[in-house]
N, C-alpha and C positions, 0 to 999 in steps of 0.2 A: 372795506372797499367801497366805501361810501363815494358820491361826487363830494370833492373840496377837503376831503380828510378820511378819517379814520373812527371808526363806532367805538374805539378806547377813548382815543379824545374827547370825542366828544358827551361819552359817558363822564369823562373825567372831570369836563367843564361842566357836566350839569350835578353833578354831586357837588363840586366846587364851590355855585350856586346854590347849595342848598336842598338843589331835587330830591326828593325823599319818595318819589312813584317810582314801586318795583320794576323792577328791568331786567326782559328775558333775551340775553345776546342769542339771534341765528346768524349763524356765520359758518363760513366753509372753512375757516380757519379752526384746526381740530388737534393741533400738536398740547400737550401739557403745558409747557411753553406759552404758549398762546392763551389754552382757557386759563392756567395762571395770572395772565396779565390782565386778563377781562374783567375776573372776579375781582383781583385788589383795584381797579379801577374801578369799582360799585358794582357789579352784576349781581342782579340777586339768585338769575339760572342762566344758563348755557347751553346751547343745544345749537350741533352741528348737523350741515346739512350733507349727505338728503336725509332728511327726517322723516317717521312717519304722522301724519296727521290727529293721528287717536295722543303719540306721544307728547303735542305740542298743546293740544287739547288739556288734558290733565295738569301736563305742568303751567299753562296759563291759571286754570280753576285751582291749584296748590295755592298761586301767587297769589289768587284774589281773596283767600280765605284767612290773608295774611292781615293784620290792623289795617286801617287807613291810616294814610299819611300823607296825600295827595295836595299838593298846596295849588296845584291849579293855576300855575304862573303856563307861560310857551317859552320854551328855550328857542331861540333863533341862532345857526352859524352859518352866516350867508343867505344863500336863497332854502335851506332846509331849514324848516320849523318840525 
């Protein structure tokens, strides 16, 4: 529920590109359905809100503990960077 789109697309245009920096979808969107489409769209974690903060916590420092692979480009779609 992004302005101008959708956090699938636009995950899906930066993997597309190349983006290889892990991606933690939060989203109120919580059907299997839904996280299904997340993850084959690149999400490397998923976590639905409301969330707890210790939860969001942890799974950031999992993802950080993960290789580097960050190429350090900005994806731009529209006025979101």
């Amino acid at each position: 529920n992004l302005p101008g789109g959708s956090g699938v697309s636009l995950l899906r245009n930066f993997r597309a590109r190349g983006g290889a920096t892990p991606v933690l979808m939060i989203t109120a969107n919580g059907t299997i359905d839904e996280k299904e489409e997340g993850f084959r769209a690149g999400s490397d974690d998923y976590l639905t809100k409301p969330f707890n903060l210790r939860e969001l916590s942890v799974r950031v420092e999992a993802l950080l503990r993960r290789p580097s692979a960050y190429v350090g480009s900005i994806l731009q779609a529209g006025a979101l960077k």
